[in-house]
N, C-alpha and C positions, 0 to 999 in steps of 0.2 A: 504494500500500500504506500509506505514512503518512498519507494521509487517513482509509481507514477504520480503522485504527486507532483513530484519534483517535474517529471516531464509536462504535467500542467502548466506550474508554474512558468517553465521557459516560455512556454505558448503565451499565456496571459502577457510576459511582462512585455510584449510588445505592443501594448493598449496602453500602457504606461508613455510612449513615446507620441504619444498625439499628436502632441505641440512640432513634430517633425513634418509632418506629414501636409502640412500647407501649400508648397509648392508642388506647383504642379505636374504630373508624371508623364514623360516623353519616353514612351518604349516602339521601336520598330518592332513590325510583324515576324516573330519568328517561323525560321523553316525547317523541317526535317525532309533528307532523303532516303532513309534508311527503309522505314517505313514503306514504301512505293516503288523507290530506284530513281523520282522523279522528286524535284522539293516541292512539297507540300507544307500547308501552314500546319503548324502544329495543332491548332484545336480543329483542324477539321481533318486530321490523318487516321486515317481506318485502322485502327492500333491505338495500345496503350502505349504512351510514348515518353519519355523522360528526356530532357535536354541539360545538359550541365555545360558551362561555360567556361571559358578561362579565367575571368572574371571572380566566379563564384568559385571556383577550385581554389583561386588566391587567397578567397575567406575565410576558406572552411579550416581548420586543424588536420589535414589529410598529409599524411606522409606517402601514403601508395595510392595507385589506382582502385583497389578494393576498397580502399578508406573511400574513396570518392561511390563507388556503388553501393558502398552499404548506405547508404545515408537516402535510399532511393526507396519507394513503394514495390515491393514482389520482386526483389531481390538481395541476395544473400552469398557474402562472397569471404569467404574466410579462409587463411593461411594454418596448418599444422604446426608450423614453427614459425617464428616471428623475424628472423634475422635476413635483410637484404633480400635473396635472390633466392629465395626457396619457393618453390611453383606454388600458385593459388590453388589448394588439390579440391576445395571446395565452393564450389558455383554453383545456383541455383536461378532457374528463372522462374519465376507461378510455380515454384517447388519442381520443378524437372530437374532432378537430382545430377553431379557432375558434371566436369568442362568438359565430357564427349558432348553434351547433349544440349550446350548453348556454346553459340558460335560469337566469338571476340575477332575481329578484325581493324588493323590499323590501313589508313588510308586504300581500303577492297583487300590488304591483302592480311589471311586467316592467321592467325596469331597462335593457334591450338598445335599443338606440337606435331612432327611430321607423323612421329611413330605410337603415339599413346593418347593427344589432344591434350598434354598439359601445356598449363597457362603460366609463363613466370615474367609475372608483370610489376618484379624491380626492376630499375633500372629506367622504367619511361620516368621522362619528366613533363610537371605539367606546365612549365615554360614551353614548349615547344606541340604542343598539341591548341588548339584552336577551340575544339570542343568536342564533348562526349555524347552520343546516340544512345538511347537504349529504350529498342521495341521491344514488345512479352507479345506469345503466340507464339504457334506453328507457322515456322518461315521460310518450310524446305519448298514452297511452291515459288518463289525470289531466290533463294540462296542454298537449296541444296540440301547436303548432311549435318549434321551439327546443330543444324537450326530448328531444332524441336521445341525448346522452350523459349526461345528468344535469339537478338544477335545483340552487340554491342558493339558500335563502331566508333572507333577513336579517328578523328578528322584533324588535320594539321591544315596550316595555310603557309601562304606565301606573303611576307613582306612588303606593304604598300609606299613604306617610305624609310628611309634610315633607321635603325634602330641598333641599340646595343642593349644588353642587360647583364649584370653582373650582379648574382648572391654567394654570400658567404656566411655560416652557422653553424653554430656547436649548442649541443644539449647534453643532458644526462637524466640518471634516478634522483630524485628527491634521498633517498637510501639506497647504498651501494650496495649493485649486484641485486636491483629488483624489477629493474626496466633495461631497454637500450641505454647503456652505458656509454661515452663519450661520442657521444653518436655527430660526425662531422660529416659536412656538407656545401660543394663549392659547384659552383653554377656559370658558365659565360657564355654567349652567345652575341651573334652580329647579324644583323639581313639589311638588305637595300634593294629599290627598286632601279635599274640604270634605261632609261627607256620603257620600251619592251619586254626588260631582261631583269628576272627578280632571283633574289639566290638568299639563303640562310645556312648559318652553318650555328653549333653549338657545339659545346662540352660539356659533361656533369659525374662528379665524383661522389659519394659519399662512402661512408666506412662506419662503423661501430665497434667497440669491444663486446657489447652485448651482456649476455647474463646468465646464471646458471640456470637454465630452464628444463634440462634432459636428468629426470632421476634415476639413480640404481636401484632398482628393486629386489630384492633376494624371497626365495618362496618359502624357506626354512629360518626360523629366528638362530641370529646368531650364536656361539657358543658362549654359555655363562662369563667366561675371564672376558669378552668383549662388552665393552661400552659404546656410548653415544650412538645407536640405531634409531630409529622412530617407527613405532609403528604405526602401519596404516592398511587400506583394503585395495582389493582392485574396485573398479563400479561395478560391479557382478557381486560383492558383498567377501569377497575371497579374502585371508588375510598376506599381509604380506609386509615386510622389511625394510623401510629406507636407509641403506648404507653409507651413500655418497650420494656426489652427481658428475657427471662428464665434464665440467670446466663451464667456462663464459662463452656462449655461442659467439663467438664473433664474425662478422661480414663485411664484404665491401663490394663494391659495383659501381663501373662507369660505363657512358655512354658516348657517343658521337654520331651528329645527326650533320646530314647535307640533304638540301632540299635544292634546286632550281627550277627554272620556269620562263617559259618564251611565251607570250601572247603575239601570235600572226595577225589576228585584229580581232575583234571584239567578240566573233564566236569561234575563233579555233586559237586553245591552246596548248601548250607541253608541255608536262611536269616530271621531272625524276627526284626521287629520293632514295634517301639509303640512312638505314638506323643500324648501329651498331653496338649491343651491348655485351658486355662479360664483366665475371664476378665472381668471388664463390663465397663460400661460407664454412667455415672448422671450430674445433673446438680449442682453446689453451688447457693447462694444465688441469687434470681433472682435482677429483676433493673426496677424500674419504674422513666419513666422519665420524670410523668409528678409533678405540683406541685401547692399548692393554692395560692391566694395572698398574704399568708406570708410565703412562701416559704418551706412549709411545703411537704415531696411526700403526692402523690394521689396514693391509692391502690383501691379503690371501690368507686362508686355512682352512684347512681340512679334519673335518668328524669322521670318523668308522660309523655306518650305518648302512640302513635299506631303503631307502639310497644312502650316501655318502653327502655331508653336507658339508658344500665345497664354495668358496667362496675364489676367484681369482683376478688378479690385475687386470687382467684384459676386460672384465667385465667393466669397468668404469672408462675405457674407451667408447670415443666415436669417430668416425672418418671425418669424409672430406667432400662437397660439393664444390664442382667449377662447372661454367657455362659461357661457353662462347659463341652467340648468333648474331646474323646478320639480317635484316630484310630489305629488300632491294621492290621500289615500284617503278612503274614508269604508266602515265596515265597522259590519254590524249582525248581531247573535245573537239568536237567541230559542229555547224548547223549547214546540211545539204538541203538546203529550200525549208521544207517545212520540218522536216527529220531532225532530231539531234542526235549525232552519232557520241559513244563513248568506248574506246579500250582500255582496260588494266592488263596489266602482263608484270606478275611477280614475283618473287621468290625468295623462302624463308628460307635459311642456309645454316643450320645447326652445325657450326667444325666440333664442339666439344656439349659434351652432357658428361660428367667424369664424374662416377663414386669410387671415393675408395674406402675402403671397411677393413680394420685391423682385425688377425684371426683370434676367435674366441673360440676353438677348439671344432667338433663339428655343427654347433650353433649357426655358424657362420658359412659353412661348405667347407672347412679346412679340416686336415686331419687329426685323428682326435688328439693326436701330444702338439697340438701346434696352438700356442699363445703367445699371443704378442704383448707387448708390456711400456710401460709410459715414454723410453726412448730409442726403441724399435721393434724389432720382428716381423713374423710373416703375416701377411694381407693379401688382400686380391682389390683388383680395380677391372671397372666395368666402363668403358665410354661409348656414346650412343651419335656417331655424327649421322644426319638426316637431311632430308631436304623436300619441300612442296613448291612445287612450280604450279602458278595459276596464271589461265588470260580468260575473260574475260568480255565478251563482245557485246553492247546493247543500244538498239533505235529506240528512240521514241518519237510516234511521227502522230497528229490528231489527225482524225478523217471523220468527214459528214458523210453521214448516211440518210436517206431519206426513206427513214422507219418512224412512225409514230411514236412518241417518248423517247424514242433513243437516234437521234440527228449524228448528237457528239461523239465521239468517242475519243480516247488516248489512247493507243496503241503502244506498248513497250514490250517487246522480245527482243532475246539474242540466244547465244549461245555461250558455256561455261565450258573450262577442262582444270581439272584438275590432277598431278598426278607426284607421287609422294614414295619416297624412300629410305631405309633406315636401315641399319649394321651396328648389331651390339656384338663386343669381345671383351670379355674377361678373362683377365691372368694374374696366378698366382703374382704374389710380389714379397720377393728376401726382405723388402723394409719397406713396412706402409706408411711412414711419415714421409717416403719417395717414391712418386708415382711413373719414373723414371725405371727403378730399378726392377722392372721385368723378366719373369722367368720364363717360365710355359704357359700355354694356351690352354684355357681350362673349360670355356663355352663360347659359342657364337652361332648368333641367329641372325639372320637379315631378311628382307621380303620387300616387296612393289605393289601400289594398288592406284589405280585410276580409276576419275570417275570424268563423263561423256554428259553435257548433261543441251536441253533445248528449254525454254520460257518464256511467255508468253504474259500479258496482264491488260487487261481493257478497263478502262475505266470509264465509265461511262457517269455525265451527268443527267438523269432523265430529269430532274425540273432544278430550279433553283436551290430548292430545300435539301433534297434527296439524288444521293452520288453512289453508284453500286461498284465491285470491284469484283471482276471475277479473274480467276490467275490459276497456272498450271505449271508444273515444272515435270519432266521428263528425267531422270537420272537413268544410264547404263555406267556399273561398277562392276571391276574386273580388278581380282589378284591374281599375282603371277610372281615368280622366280622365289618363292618361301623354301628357307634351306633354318634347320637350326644341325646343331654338332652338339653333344656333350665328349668332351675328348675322353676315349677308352672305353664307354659304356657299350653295353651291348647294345644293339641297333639303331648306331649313330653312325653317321651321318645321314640324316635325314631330308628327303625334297620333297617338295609339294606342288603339283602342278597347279595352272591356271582355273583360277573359278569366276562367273560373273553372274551378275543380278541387277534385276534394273526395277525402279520404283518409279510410280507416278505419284504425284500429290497434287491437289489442289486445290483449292482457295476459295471463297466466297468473302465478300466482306459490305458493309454497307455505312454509311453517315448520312444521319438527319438533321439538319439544321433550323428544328424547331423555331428558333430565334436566334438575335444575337448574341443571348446570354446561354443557351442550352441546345447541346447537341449530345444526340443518341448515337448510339454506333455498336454495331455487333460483326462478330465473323466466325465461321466456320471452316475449320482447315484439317490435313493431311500431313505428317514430316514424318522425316527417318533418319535411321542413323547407320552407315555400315559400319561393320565390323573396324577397329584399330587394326595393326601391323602389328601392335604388342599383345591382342588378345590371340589373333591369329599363329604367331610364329612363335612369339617368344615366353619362355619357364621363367620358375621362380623356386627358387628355396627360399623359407624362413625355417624358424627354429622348430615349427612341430608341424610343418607341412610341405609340399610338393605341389605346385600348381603349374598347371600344362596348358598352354593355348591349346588352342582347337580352330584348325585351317577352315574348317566345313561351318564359321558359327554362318548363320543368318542374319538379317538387316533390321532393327528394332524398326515399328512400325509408332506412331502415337499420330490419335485423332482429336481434335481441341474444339472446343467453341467459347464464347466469351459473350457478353453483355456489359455496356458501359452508359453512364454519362457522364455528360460535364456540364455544370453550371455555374455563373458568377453571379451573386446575392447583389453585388453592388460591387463599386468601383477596388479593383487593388483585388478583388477576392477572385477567386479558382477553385470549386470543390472538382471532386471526380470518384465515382464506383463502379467498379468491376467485378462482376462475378464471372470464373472462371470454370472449364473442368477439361482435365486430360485423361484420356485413356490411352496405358501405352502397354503393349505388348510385344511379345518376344524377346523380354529384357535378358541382357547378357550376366552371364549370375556364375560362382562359384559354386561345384555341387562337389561334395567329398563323396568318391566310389567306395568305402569303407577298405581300401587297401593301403598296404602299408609299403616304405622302403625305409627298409628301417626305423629308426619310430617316427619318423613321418607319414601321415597320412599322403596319400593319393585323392588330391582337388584336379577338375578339371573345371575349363571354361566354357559352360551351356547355356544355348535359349532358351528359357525355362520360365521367365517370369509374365504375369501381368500386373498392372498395377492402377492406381486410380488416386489421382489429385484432383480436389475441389477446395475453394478457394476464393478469398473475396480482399481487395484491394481498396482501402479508402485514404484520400491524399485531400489537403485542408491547404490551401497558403494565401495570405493576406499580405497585401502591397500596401505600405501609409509614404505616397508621393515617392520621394527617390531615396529616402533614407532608411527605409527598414522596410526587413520583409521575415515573414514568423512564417512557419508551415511544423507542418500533422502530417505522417501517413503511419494508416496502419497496414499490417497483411495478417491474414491470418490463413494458414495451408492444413488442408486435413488428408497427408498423403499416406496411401497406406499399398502395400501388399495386398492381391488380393485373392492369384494364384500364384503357385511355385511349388511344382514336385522336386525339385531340387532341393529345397527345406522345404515339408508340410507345415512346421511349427512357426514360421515366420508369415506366416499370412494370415492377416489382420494386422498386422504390429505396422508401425508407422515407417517408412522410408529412412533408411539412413540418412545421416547429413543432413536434413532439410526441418530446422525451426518449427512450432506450429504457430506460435507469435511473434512477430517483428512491428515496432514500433520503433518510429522517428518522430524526434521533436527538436525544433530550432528555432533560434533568431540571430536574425546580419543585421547589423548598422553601420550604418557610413553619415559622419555630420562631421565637415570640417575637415581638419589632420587626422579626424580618427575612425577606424572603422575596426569591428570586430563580430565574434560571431562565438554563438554557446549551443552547441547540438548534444543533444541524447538519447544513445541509443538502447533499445531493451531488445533483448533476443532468449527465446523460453528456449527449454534445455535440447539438446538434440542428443539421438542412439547414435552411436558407431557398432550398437551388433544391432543384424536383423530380425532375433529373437528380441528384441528392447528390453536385452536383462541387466545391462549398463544403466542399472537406476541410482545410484550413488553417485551423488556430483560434491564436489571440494577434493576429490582425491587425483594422482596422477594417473593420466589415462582416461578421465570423466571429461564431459563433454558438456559444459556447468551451462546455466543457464545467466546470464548477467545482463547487470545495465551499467555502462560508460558512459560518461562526461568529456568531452573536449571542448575547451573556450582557446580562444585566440584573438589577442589586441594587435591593432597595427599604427604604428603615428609616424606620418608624411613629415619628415624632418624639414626637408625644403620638396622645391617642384618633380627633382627626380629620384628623391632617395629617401626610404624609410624604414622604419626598424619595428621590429615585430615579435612578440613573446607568447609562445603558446603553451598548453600543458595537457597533457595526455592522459584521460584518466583521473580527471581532477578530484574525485572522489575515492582513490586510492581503494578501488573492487580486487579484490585477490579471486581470480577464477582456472580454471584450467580449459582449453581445448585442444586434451589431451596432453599437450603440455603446457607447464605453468606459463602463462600468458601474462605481458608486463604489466605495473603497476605503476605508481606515478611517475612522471617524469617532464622535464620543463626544454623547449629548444628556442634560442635567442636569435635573430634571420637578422641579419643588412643587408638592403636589396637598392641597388643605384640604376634607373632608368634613363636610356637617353632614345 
């Protein structure tokens, strides 16, 4: 109850600022293209539709792009670890669980990784993007696979006139070692217009030492002469051990971005860009906390028992992530009479995806006398380079027709290719703190899959009020050349010939324009999703299982419909409601075949699920003239399981990953040199099993349920430079997802504009 409260309060106290709101408010009509493929105003776009600005991203407390989507209606976007460059493993659109199954794309081109669809969205900055898209709905009838719950499209621009920008920032924890710890950050960029000819370039650094956030858990309490352990549960109510933890996650990641651009004249122009980012993320020294009766730490021992209660060094180990990608666009416009032609032609260029994991004996795939220890030993390292090549082709041309109610029409087809590649190799290694020192080849898998795709969208206005949208999209998807090796084992080397499947979907959608203040809108749609490269080709060991792709899975199918409106009460105001429901089937699922290798179970990768999200979206925001603006949105998702022979017992139980309440509450002000803004978020607990018997939250490994605080003040020192102090978590919430997630912490920004 005192939390939302408190989210009350933020709403309200922008009623308090009245006296701002006298002057009077000059807003141009905003557009969306994502939505269509054609820009459309926002309040009349057949879609739920969210716009986030440069502007607004300046306001907000957002360190990442996640930071910037959570803050949004019916979606949900959250990191497993907190440090730099670790992929966003969880995304959700209207509850459509993971980043296979919403599509992120920067400037057209797909963001979602070549080989698995992961998202790792450190590293952008929001200097250098324009602005953020994000439609909800089935979108594979426009865009294809991926696009089952939604797309997100990051938009950058081109420089209209001189500019430069240079920031510089350091923060920390309020107390050491409980948030991102010296968390630095430097920023530069230049763009100018020379004629014709526009070009941007930037650079961006940041680094942290970060924080102990990975604990050691042990399943057997330690032996009597040891001290300092804690005890605690798993969320399944299990007991268990806290010994140590792995050190201060520390991270870093930089970027480098080129943009240019030729306008030939006012409707044909050409734009290339290229983003480049890499980074990784390790651990420092780990911390054991436990110690003998003279006070000495405990790193290893060993009890006689059934089992043996064994504690050892390597277990307070963690490796090491690097990531090295590239994305390359090239985008051209022109207008042939009444046509507008456009191409993208892109390509996302993975050189490095690098783990490497220190051996903790066969926990790890290593042999059982193999551990490695705080300043070497044996390891293995896995690196995943990939690659998606996209183009892209689409007209939009209007044509009269002399049909009663339907004269107009918009005409937008073309055609889409998409085609994607990836090679993982792991090898042992004599010393895991060297990812260099390479021994033998221990596995490797690789594979190709394209997709063919034709679309098609009419728009049609039949009267002034009433705009219908009907749309189709064609996909043919083919894998080919799947090879995985486990070196030595019996019936490796293995190949897998060519498979293909092709899916239609498409679309229905409608907007009524009651009036100026309220418009209805509904739609009806089709999306899919093919199979990964990684569920297809590529195994996995962990510590008590065996999971095997499966070459043959099938193409998730989900069919959606939506109901909305929008209406403004009076000047400055914007409500909007959504109700929502997806049905998806064919879901790609883990089934254990109750076989063993050795004491790992035998999991393999099956279509096996259906499932069922419903769901309703309500979004609140009031404008008072140019100085403030307060907004509300709620969602609320009731995804469940609803078949699955692959677990019978998980059907009814709620979708993993996906919140059942998400609430947002804020307000921005700008009066003068000052502007600032105080947003708070509430998200109810989420399962990570799909039995939902992860009911214990405050422990490590729970998936807690919380509400966050960030405020941020900014004061205009003079005309182009100002200083700015934000804090994260201003309410100092201790929660976990999965691991312990940061707590307070303050970062001080100089930022000089010219």
């Amino acid at each position: 109850m005192r939390r939302l409260t408190l989210c009350a309060v933020i709403f309200l106290l922008s009623f308090t600022f009245l006296g701002f709101s006298q002057e009077k408010e000059a807003r141009l009509e905003e557009v969306v293209v994502t939505a269509t493929r054609v820009e459309t105003p926002v309040e009349v776009a057949p879609a739920s539709v969210n716009v986030v600005t440069k502007k607004e991203m300046e306001k907000r407390d957002a360190k990442t792009l996640d930071d910037v989507l959570n803050e949004l209606p019916g979606v949900y976007a959250h990191r497993t670890r907190v440090v730099l460059d670790t992929p966003t493993d969880a995304i959700s659109l209207r509850g459509i669980p993971g980043y296979r199954r919403n599509l992120v794309m920067v400037d057209g081109v797909p963001l979602n990784g070549p080989q698995g669809g992961e998202l790792k969205l450190g590293g952008f900055r929001f200097e250098d993007i324009e602005r953020i898209e994000v439609v909800k709905g089935p979108f594979s009838a426009l865009y294809g696979g991926l696009a089952m719950g939604g797309v997100v499209n990051i938009i950058s621009a081109l420089p209209e006139k001189r500019q430069l920008t240079f920031k510089a920032g350091y923060g920390s924890s309020f107390e050491r070692n409980e948030a991102l710890d010296d968390l630095r950050k430097v920023y530069l960029s230049y763009g100018d217009k020379i004629r014709n000819f526009s070009f941007f370039v930037s650079y961006g650094h940041e680094a942290t030492d970060g924080f102990p956030s990975n604990l050691v858990r042990v399943m057997t309490q330690p032996p009597n002469w040891v001290s300092g352990w804690i005890y605690t549960t798993t969320p399944e109510g299990k007991p268990r051990w806290i010994v140590g933890d792995s050190g201060d996650h520390q991270g870093w990641d930089q970027s480098f971005t080129l943009r240019m651009g030729y306008k030939f004249d006012e409707n044909t122009n050409l734009r290339f860009s290229l983003m480049k980012i890499w980074g990784s993320s390790s651990y420092d020294d780990p911390h054991t906390y436990l110690r003998d009766p003279q006070g000495n730490p405990v790193w290893e021992y060993f009890v006689i028992g059934n089992p043996p209660n064994v504690l050892k060094e390597a277990m307070f180990l963690a490796g090491k992530i690097s990531k090295d990608y590239t994305i390359y666009s090239l985008n051209f416009e022109t207008k042939i009479k009444e046509a507008k032609v456009k191409l993208t032609l892109g390509l996302f260029d993975q050189d490095d995806y690098l783990f490497t994991t220190p051996c903790v004996g066969t926990l790890t795939g290593c042999n059982f006398n193999e551990y490695a220890t705080k300043t070497g030993g044996p390891g293995t390292t896995h690196n995943t380079p990939a690659k998606n090549y996209i183009a892209d082709l689409q007209l939009t041309l209007p044509i009269s027709l002399k049909l009663p109610y339907f004269n107009n029409h918009i005409f937008t087809f073309g055609t889409s290719y998409r085609r994607a590649e990836a090679e993982t190799k792991q090898y042992k290694l004599s010393n895991w703190k060297d990812e260099d020192s390479k021994t033998s080849l221990m596995y490797e898998s690789k594979g190709k899959d394209r997709i063919f795709a034709l679309f098609i969208q009419d728009e049609i206005p039949v009267t002034e009020k009433l705009t219908l949208y009907l749309g189709a999209r064609q996909d043919w998807w083919k894998t080919f050349d799947g090879y995985e090796n486990y070196v030595g084992q019996t019936g490796y080397p293995k190949e897998y010939g060519k498979r293909s499947e092709s899916s239609f979907n498409p679309k229905f959608a409608f907007v009524y324009n009651l009036s100026e203040k309220t418009t209805f809108r509904g739609s009806v749609g089709k999306a899919f999703r093919p199979p990964m490269l990684i569920e297809l080709y590529r195994s996995f060991m962990t510590p008590g299982s065996f999971i095997y792709g499966n070459p043959n899975l099938r193409t998730e199918k989900c069919w959606s419909w939506d109901l909305g409106i929008r209406h403004s009460f009076w000047k400055g105001n914007k409500v909007e409601i959504a109700y929502f429901e997806n049905y998806l089937e064919d879901l790609i699922y883990l089934r254990t075949t109750g076989q063993y290798i050795g004491p790992r179970a035998v999991v393999e990768t099956v279509n096996a699920g259906k499932a069922e999200v419903k769901g309703i979206e309500f979004s609140l925001e009031q404008k008072f003239g140019k100085y403030i603006r307060s907004f509300a949105n709620l969602t609320w998702n009731d995804a469940r399981i609803k078949e699955n022979p692959a677990n019978p017992r998980s059907e009814g139980k709620r979708i993993t990953g996906i919140p059942e309440t998400m609430l947002n509450v804020g307000i921005e002000v700008e009066k003068g040199p000052f502007s600032g803004s105080l947003v708070g978020r509430y998200r109810s607990k989420v399962y990570g099993d799909d039995e939902n018997r992860d009911k214990k939250e405050g422990v490590f490994g729970s998936y807690d349920s919380y509400f966050v605080t960030d405020a941020k003040l900014t004061y205009r020192i003079f005309k182009n430079a100002s200083l700015s102090l934000s804090i994260n978590n201003l309410f100092d919430e201790k929660y976990y997802y999965y691991y312990l997630e940061p707590r307070r912490s303050w970062f001080l920004e100089f930022s000089y504009k010219f």
